[in-house]
N, C-alpha and C positions, 0 to 999 in steps of 0.2 A: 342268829341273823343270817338271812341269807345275800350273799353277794351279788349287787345289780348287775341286770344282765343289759347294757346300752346299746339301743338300735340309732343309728345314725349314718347320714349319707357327709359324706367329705366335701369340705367349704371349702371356699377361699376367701383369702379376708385380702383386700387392695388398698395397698399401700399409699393413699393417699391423703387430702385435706380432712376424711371424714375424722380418722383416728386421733384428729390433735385433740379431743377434749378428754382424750384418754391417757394423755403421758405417764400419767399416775401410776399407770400398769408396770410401764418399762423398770421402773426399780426393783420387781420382784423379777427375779430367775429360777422361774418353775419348771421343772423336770419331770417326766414316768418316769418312777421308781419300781421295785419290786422288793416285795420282805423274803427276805434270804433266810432268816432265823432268829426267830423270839424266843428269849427268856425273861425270868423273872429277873429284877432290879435287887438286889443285895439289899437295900437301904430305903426299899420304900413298896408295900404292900399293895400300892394302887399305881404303882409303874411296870412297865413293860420296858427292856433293852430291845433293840431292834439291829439287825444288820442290815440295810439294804443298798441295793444296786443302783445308783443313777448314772452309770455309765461308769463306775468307780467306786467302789464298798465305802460308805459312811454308817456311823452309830447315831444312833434315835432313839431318846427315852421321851416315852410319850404314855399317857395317862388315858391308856384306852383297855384296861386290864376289867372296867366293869361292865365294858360293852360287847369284846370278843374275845373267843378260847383263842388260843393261841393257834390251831388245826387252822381255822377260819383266817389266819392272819397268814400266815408259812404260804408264799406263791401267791402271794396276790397281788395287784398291780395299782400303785395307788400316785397322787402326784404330791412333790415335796417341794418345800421351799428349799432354794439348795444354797442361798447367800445370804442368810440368817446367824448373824453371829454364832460361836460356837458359847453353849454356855454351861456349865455344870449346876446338875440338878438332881440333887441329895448324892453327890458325890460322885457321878458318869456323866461324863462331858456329852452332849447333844447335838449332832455336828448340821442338823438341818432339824425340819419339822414337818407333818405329812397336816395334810389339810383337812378337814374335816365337817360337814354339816353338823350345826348345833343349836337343838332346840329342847335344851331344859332334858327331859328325862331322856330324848332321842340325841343320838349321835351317831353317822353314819360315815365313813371315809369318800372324800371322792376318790369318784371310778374313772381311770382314762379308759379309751378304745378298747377293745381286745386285743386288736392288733399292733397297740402301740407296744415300746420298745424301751428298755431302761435306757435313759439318758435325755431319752426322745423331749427337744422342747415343750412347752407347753407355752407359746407368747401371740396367740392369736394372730400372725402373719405380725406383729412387730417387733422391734431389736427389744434383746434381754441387756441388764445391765450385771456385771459381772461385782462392782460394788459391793462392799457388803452392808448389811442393813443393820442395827441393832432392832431388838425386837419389842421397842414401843412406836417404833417405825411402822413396822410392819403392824402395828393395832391400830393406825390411820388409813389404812389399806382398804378399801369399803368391797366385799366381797360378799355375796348373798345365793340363796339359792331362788331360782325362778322357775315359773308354769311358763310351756309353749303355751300361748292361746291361738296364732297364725302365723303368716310367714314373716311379717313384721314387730311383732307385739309377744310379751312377754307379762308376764303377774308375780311382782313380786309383794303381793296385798295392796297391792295398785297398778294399773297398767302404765307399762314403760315401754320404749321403743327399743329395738337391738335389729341389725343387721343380717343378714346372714342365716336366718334359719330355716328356708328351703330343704324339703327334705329330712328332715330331724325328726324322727320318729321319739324320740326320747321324752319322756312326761317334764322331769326336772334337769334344769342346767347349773349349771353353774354362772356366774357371771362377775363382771367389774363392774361397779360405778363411781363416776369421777367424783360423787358425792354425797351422801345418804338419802339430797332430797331429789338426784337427777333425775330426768324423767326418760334419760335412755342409758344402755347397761352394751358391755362387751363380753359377750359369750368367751368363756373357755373354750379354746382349740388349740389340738396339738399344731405342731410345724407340719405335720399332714394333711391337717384338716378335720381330725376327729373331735366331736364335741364332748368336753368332760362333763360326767352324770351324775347323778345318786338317786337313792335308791325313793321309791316314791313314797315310802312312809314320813317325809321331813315335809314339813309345810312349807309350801312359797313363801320367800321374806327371812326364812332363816340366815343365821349368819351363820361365813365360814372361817373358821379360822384353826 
């Protein structure tokens, strides 16, 4: 598989009345991370051990060993949830989770910027809450991947509204929605500006998680 390569122009998102029907967001604290070093999992043939950087080395067992070689995975830049209970799974504690486009036999990591930076928020210009979440919390979270269609309009297997997308060269986004049926979504953007991607083999409407 080869690693998206995201063209995108840097946003701002304004902190104003528009954001209130996004609160939902604020309970996740997402991070650029970077995989420092994969191994295999001791206790389980379809897990991967992960070190990575979000500003501070955590371990990540994640269940991505049928989708990439490990080569593919060492140095890559990807975003985590970073206030996701810690939880042991097949006996290596999991101290965050990376996020991932999924659709059935595809699964693809999301991509932050290139030039983002381990640590680097990921909160659309809003506060992160530092909380931590247990993680059926986090599977109420409505997180999808979306088609640019214009500067206003996105397709996530229906057209919805989003802000912000001037400029955005990128096929697939990422996004929030405040609820599986809303009819507008909030882009992934780091605290820079840069819009989180993947890769264009994942169909609009995909879920992330």
């Amino acid at each position: 598989l080869n690693a998206p390569r995201p063209l995108f122009s840097k946003i701002v998102v304004e902190k104003d009345e528009d954001v209130a029907p996004y609160g939902g967001f604020e309970k996740l604290n997402l991070k650029v991370g970077q995989i420092l070093k994969v191994q295999d999992h001791p206790n389980a043939d379809s897990l991967l051990l992960l070190e990575v950087d979000i500003g501070r080395k955590i371990q990540v067992v994640a269940g991505l060993k049928r989708y990439y070689d490990k080569e593919e995975l060492e140095g890559r830049k990807v975003v985590v949830v970073s206030n996701l209970k810690p939880a042991k799974l097949r006996g290596c504690e999991s101290q965050g989770m990376l996020l991932a486009a999924d659709a059935g036999e595809k699964v693809f990591l999301l991509s932050p910027p290139d030039d983002a930076v381990p640590g680097e928020a990921v909160n659309s210009g809003m506060e992160q809450s530092e909380r931590i979440i247990d993680f059926k919390d986090f599977q109420k979270i409505v997180l999808r991947i979306a088609e640019v269609v214009d500067d206003d309009k996105l397709d996530v297997g229906r057209p919805i509204r989003a802000k912000g997308l001037e400029g955005i060269e990128a096929s697939r986004l990422a996004v929030f929605m405040p609820s599986p049926e809303a009819d507008e979504a909030l882009v992934l953007l780091t605290e820079n500006g840069g819009a989180v991607t993947v890769d264009d083999a994942i169909p609009r409407g995909a879920m992330v998680r």
